[in-house]
C-alpha positions in Angstrom: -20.8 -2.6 8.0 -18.2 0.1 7.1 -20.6 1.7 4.7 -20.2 4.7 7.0 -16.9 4.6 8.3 -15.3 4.5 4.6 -17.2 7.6 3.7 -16.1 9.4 6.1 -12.6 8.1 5.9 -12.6 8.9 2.0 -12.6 12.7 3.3 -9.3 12.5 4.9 -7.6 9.9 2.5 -6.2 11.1 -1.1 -4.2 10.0 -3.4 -0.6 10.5 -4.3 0.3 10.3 -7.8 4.4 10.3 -8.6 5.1 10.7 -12.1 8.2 10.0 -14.2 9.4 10.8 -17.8 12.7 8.6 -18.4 15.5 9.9 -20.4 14.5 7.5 -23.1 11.1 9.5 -22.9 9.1 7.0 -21.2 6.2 8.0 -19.1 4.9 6.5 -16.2 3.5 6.9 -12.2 2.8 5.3 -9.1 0.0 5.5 -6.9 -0.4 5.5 -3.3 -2.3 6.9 -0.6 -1.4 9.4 2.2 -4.0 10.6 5.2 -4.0 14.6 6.1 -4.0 14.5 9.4 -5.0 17.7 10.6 -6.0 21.2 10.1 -2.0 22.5 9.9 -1.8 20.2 6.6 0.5 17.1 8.4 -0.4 13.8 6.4 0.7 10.8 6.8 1.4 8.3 4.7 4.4 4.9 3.8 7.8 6.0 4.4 8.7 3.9 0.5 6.3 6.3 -0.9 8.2 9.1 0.2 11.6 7.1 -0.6 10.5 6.3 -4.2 10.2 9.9 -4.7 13.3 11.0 -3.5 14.9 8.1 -5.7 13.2 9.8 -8.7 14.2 13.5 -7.4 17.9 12.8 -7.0 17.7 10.6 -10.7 15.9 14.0 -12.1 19.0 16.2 -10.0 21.3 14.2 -11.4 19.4 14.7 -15.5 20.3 18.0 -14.9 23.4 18.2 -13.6 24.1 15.8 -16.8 22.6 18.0 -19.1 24.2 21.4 -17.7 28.0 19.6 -18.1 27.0 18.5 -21.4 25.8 21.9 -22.3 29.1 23.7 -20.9 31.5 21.3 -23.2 29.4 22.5 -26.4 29.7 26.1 -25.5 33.2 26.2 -24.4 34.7 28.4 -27.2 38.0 27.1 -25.6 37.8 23.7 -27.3 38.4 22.6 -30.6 36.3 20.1 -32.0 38.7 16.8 -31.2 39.1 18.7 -27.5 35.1 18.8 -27.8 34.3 15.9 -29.2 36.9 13.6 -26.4 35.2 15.6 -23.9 31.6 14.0 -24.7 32.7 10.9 -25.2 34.0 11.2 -21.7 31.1 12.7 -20.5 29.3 9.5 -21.8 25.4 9.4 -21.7 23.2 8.4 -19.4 20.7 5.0 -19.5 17.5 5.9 -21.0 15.7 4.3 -18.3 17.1 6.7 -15.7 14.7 9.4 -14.4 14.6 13.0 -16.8 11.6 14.9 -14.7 9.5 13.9 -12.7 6.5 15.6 -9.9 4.2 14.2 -6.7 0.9 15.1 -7.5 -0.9 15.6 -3.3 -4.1 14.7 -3.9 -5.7 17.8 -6.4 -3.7 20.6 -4.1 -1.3 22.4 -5.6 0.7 21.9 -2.4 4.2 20.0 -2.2 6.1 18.3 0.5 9.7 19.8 1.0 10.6 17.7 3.5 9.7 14.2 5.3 10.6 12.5 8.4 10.3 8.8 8.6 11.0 6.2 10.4 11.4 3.4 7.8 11.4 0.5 10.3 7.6 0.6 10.4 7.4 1.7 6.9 5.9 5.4 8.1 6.3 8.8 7.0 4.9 12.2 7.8 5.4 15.6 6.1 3.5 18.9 5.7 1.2 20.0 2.5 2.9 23.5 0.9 0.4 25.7 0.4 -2.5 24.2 2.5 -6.1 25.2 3.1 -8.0 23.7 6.1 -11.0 24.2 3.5 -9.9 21.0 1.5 -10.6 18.5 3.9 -14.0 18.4 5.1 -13.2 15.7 8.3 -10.0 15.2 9.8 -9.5 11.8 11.3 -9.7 10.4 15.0 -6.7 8.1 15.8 -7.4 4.7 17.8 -6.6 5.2 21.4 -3.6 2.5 21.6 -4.2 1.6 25.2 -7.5 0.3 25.1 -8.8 -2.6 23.0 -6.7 -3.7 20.3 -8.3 -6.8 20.1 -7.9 -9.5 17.7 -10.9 -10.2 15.8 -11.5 -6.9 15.4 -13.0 -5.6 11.7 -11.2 -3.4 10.3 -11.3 -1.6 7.0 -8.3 -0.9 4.6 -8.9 2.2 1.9 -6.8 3.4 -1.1 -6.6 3.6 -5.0 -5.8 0.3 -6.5 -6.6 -1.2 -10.0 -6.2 2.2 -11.5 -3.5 3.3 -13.6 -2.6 6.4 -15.0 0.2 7.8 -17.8 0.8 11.2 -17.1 2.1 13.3 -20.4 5.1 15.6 -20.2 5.0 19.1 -21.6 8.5 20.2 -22.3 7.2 23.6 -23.3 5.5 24.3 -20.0 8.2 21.8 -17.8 4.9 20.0 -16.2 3.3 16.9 -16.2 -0.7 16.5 -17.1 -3.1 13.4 -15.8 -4.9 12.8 -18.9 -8.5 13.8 -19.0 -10.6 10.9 -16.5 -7.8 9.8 -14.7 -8.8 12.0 -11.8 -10.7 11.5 -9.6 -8.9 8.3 -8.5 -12.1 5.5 -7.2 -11.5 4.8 -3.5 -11.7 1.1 -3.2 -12.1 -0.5 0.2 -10.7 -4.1 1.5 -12.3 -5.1 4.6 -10.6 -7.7 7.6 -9.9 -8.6 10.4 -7.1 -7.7 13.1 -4.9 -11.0 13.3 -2.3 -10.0 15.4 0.1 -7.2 16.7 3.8 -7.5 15.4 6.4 -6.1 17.7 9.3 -4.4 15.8 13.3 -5.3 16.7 15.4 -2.5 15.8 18.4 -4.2 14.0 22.3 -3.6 14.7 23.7 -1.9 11.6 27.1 -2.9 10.9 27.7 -3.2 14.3 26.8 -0.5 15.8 23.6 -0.5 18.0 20.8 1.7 17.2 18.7 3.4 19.9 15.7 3.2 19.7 13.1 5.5 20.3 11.2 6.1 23.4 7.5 4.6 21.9 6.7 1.0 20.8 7.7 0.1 17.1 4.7 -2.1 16.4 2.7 -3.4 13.5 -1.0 -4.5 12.9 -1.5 -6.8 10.6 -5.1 -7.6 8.9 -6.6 -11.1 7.2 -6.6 -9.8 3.7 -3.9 -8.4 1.4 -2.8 -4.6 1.1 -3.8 -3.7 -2.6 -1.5 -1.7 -4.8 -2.7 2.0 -4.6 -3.4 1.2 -0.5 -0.1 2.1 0.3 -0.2 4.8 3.0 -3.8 4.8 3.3 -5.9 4.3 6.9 -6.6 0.8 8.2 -9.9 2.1 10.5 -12.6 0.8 12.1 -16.4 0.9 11.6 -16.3 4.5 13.5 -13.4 5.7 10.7 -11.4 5.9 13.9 -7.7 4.8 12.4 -5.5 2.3 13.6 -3.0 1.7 11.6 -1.3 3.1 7.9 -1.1 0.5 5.3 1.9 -0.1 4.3 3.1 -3.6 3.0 1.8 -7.0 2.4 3.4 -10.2 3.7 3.0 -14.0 2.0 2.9 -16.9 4.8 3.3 -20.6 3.3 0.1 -22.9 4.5 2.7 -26.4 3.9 0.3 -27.6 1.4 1.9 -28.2 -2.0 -1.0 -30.2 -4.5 0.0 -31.2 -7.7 -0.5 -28.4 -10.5 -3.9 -28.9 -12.7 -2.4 -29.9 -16.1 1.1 -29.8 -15.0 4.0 -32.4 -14.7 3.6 -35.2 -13.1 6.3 -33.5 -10.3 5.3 -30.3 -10.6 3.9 -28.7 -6.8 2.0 -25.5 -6.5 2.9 -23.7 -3.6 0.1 -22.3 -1.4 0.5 -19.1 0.5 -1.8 -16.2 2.5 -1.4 -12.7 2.2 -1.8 -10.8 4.8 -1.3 -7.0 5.1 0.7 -4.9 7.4 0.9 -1.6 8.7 2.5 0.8 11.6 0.3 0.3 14.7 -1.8 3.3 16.2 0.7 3.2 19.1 3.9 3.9 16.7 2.1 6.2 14.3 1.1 8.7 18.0 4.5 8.4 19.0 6.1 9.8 15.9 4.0 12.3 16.0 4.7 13.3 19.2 8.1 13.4 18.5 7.9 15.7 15.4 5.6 17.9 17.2 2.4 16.8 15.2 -1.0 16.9 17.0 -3.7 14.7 16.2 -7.9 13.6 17.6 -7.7 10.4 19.6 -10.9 8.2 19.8 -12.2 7.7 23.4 -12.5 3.6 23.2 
């Protein structure tokens, strides 16, 4: 059934790979999903994707703001060595699990995103490749008209990058990161569904003080089957590849049965649950763009 669709959606979806080297030397990434949304280089993708990195970026900041203190204390001909020594020991060190370096690898571009906007009640986020060539996607996608048959029932198709791992290797001599040799290209792996419902977003108070909110719906779609890890910020589409939501999250709903665990204690109760996934609605996703200026293909149906 979306045999077709997830071809053509694999043309607009890539991958995001965030590394990380720890100060203790410890590499590692994450993997998510982002879709370019048209010829200009805007993509799209989950606004915790974009806040993980700029966790990691302000860790890797503060590395080298660290490192450049530490550095000035050893070179300060004013010192003696108690002076010099008392200073370090002030200076302290930081955890070896904190961030050291780290880079967002877009997809195979060399391109970066500077900046992001988001709108992290509906888990979204949009920002602009750095170099970009139109060249590198060969289809840009067609966005579900939101006013016209968002039914429930509706298959729908969920693509991204999970069950795949990779350990990037740091360089210190170049400064750079390297995917290991057949980590890339990252399989696309599909999850199919069906729409269950549409989940209306409350903007919250914070600390009192009430928030405005903006002038388009904050809505959700949520599917039958889990969001994978590696889906994150990918397209939810339909069996056109028209796109009607972004991944971003999935929730766990109890079913109120509790059996008795199979070789456990006489006492002991398994809880059952259903994963579902979620992601910002076609409806919020336009209206964001809108708002940042960001034009995008809308499906006639």
């Amino acid at each position: 059934m979306f045999r077709r669709a997830c071809a053509i959606a694999a043309q607009f979806t890539r991958p995001v790979v965030l590394s990380r080297k720890t100060i203790g030397g410890q590499c590692s990434s994450s993997i998510g999903a982002f879709v370019v949304v048209n010829n200009q280089g805007w993509i799209v993708t989950a606004h915790h994707i974009a806040e993980l990195f700029d966790k990691m970026t302000k860790g890797a900041a503060k590395a080298r703001a660290h490192e450049a203190q530490e550095a000035q204390i050893r070179s300060d001909p004013a010192l003696d060595h108690k002076a010099r020594k008392k200073k370090l020991a002030n200076l302290g060190h930081l955890d070896k699990d904190e961030t050291d370096r780290c880079s967002a690898w877009w997809g195979g571009s060399n391109a970066n995103i500077m900046q992001f906007q988001t709108l992290p009640t509906v888990d979204l986020a949009i920002g602009k490749l750095d170099p970009f060539d139109p060249a590198w996607i060969p289809t840009y996608p067609t966005f579900k008209d939101p006013t016209k048959n968002f039914d429930s029932g509706t298959s729908l198709c969920k693509l991204g990058f999970p069950f795949h791992q990779i350990t990037p290797i740091w360089h210190a001599a170049t400064g750079m990161f390297e995917l290991p040799p057949g980590s890339v290209p990252l399989p696309v792996f599909p999850m199919d569904g069906i729409l269950t419902r549409i989940v209306n977003v409350n903007v919250q108070a914070a600390g009192g003080i009430p928030i405005q909110p903006p002038s388009y719906p904050l809505q959700l779609i949520e599917t039958s089957t889990p969001g994978l890890r590696g889906q994150s910020g990918g397209p939810t589409f339909d069996t056109q590849a028209s796109i009607w939501g972004i991944q971003s999250r999935t929730i766990h709903l109890s079913l109120g049965f509790d059996p008795p665990v199979p070789g456990g204690k006489p006492d002991q109760k398994e809880h059952q649950f259903l994963n579902l996934a979620w992601g910002a609605h076609a409806t919020t996703i336009l209206g964001f763009f809108a708002q940042h200026g960001v034009s995008a293909a809308i499906s006639s149906y």
